[in-house]
C-alpha positions as MATLAB code, in Angstrom:
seq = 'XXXXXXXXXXXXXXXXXXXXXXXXXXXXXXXXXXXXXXXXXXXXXXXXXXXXXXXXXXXXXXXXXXXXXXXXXXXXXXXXXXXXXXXXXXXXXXXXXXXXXXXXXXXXXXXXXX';
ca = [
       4.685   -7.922   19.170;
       3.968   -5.730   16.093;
       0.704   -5.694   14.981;
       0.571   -6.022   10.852;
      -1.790   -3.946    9.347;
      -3.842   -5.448    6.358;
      -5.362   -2.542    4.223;
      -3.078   -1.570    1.220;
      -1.915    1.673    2.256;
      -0.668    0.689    5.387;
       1.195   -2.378    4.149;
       3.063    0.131    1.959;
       4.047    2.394    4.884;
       4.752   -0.838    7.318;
       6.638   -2.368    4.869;
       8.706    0.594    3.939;
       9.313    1.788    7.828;
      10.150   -2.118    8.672;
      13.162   -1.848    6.353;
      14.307    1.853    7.174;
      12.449    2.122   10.434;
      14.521    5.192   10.916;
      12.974    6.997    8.410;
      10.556   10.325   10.042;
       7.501   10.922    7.724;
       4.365   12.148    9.071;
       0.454   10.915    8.333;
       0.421   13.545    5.999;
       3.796   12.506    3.974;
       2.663    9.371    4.127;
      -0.614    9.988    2.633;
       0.047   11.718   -0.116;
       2.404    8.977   -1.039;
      -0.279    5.978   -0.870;
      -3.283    8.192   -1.950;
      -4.887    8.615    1.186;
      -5.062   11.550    3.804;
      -3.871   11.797    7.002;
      -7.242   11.196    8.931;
      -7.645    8.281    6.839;
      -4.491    6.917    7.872;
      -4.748    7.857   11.297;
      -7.997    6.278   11.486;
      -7.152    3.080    9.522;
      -3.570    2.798   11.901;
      -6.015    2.620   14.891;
      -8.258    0.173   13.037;
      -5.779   -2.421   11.601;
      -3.646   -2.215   14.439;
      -5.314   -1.138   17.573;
      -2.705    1.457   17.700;
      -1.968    5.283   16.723;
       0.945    5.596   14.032;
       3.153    7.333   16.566;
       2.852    4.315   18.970;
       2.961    1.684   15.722;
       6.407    3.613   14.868;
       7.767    3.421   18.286;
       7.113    0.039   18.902;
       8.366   -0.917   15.488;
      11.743    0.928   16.809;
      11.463   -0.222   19.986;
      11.564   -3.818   18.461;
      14.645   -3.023   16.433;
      16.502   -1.597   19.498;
      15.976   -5.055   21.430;
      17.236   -6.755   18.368;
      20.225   -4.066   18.140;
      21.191   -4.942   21.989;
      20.924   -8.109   21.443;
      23.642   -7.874   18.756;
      25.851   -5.362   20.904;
      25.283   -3.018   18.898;
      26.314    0.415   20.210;
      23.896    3.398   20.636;
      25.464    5.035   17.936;
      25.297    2.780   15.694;
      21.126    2.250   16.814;
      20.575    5.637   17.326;
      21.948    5.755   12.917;
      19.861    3.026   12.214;
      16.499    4.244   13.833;
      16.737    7.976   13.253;
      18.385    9.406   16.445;
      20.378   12.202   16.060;
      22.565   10.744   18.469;
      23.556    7.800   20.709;
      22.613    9.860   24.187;
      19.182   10.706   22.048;
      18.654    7.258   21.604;
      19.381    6.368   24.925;
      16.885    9.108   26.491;
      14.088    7.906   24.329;
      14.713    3.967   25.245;
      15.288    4.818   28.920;
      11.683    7.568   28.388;
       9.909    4.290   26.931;
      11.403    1.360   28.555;
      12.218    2.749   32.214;
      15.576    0.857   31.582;
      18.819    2.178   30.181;
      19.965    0.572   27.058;
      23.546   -0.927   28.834;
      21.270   -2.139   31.319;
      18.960   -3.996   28.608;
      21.924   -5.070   26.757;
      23.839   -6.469   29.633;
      20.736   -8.687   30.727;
      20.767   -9.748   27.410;
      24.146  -11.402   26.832;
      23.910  -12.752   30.341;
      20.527  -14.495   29.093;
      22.271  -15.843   25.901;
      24.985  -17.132   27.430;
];
């Protein structure tokens, strides 16, 4: 689950990371594009969503790399998508915040669709 957050300027980030969630800006990018600074977002991430904007990100790619398995998608082609300079960089950070490797997750997947 991704927790939504509802203030303004954090609608405009979410929104704009949930369609390129590959996209790498920091608090402080961020900030200066929705008026705010960083603190403020940091502080209003934790707030709205019960989670820092490092975690929010990484669970918002973490989501999209389900949904990417799920679709056999290669790690290339998710490691493109979500702003991984490669497909064995992808895999290290899935396997880092999973425990699983990604042809692991993938294969369980088909065999639970099927």
């Amino acid at each position: 689950v991704l927790p939504l957050p509802s203030d303004a300027r954090l609608k405009r980030v979410a929104e704009q990371l949930i369609a390129r969630p590959g996209m790498r800006k920091s608090l402080t990018e961020w900030g200066h594009e929705v008026g705010a600074t960083e603190r403020t977002l940091a502080r209003l991430f934790r707030k709205d969503t019960g989670l820092r904007y490092t975690d929010w990100h990484n669970r918002l790619l973490l989501v999209e790399a389900y949904r990417g398995l799920a679709g056999e998608h290669s790690n290339e082609t998710l490691a493109q998508h979500l702003g991984f300079a490669s497909g064995d960089s992808f895999g290290h950070w899935f396997r880092r915040i999973t425990g699983s490797s990604p042809g692991k997750v993938r294969s369980s997947l088909q065999v639970a669709s099927a």
